[in-house]
C-alpha positions, -999 to +999 in steps of 0.1 A: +052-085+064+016-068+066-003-046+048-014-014+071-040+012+059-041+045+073-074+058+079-064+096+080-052+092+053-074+067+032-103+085+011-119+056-003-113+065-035-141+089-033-162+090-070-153+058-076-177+028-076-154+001-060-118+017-042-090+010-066-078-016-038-106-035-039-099-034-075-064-046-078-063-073-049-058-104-062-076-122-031-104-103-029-093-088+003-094-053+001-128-033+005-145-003+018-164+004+047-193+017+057-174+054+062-156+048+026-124+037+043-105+010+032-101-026+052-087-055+047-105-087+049-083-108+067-043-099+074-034-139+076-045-145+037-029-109+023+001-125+001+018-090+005+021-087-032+017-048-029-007-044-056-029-025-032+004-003-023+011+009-057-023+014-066-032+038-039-039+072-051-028+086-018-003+065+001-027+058+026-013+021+020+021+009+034+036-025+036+054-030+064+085-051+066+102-071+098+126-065+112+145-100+097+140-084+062+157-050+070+175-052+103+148-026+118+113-025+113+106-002+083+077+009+059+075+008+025+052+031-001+045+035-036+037+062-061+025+057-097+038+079-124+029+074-161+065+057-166+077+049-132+070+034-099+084+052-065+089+035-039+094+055-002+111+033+026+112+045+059+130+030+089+125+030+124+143+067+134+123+080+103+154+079+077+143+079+045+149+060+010+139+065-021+138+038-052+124+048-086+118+015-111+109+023-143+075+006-156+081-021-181+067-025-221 
């Protein structure tokens, strides 16, 4: 599994004083650069928690899973709500899921 940022999409979380990737990640991993686009530091030491996924503002964030996981390569996203989480898989021939957990008190 990787994470996978999408520069078109990516704003940098524009106003803000650190990207709410940066933020979240728990290894320190995420940042800007010098164009206010996200990064990741280094791929290898990503734990593919998702943080960075469910905290993006604009899906420009996608974890994508192997093909071992789902039988086909596929793409997961996320999208906050006040008292949900969504999460958008796609596979391969651009079929798509969609999974709504409810956030926990």
């Amino acid at each position: 599994m990787s994470i996978f940022i999408d520069k078109t999409i990516c704003n940098g979380c524009k106003g803000l004083p650190e990207a709410r990737c940066e933020r979240i990640c728990p290894g320190n991993l995420c940042y800007r650069t010098e164009n206010m686009k996200a990064e990741i530091r280094d791929q290898s030491a990503c734990w593919t928690c998702a943080c960075c996924v469910k905290e993006c503002p604009v899906q420009a964030i996608e974890l994508r899973l192997p093909f071992q996981i789902c039988s086909d390569s596929a793409s997961l996203k996320a999208r906050l709500t006040k008292d949900k989480t969504i999460w958008t898989i796609w596979n391969s021939q651009g079929k798509k899921e969609e999974f709504v957990v409810k956030v926990r008190n």
